[in-house]
C-alpha atoms as one frame of an Amber mdcrd trajectory, in Angstrom:
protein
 -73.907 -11.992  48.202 -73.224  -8.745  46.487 -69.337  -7.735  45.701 -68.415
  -4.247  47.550 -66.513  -3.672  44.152 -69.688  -3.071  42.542 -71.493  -0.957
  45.292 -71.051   2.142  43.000 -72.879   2.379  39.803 -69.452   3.340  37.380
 -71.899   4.289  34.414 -69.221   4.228  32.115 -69.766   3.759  28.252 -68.626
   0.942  25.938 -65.734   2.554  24.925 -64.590   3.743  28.077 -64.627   0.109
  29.085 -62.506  -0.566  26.253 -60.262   1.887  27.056 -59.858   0.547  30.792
 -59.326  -2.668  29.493 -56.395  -1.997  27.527 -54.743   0.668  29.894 -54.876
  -2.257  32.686 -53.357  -4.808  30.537 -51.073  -2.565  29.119 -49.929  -1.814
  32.808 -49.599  -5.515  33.755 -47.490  -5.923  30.594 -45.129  -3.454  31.428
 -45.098  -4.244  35.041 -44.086  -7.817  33.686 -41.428  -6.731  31.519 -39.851
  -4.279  34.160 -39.866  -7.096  36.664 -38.669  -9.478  34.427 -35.165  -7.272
  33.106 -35.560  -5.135  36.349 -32.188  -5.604  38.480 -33.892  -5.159  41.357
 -31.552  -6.374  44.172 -29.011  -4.622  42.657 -30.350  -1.269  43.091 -31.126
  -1.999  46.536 -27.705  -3.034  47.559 -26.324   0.251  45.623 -29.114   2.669
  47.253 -27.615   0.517  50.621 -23.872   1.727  49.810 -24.241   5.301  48.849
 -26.508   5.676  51.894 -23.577   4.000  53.872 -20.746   5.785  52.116 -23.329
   9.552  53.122 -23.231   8.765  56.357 -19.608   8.018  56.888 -19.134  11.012
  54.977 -21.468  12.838  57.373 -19.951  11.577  60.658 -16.353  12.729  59.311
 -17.482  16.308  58.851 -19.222  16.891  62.910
């Protein structure tokens, strides 16, 4: 059975695979770092508060 990935003929050179190679592991490297030192629940809960503190701030104005 034949992999839809590989329906289209990339023709790409040696080099270009090389190239892909090392930008996609570069990517999942950084992605890993990020996630790793990313404080991710704390921007939520602060994007959560100044969109509560906007529309208090909103309501007071009308």
């Amino acid at each position: 059975m034949t992999s839809p990935l590989f329906a289209i003929p990339l023709n790409m050179a040696t080099g270009t695979w090389v190239v892909t190679i090392i930008a996609g592991l570069g990517f999942i490297l950084m992605f890993g770092v990020a996630s790793a030192g990313g404080d991710y629940q704390g921007l939520i809960n602060t994007t959560l508060e100044n969109d509560a503190l906007a529309r208090q701030k909103k309501k007071g104005q009308k």
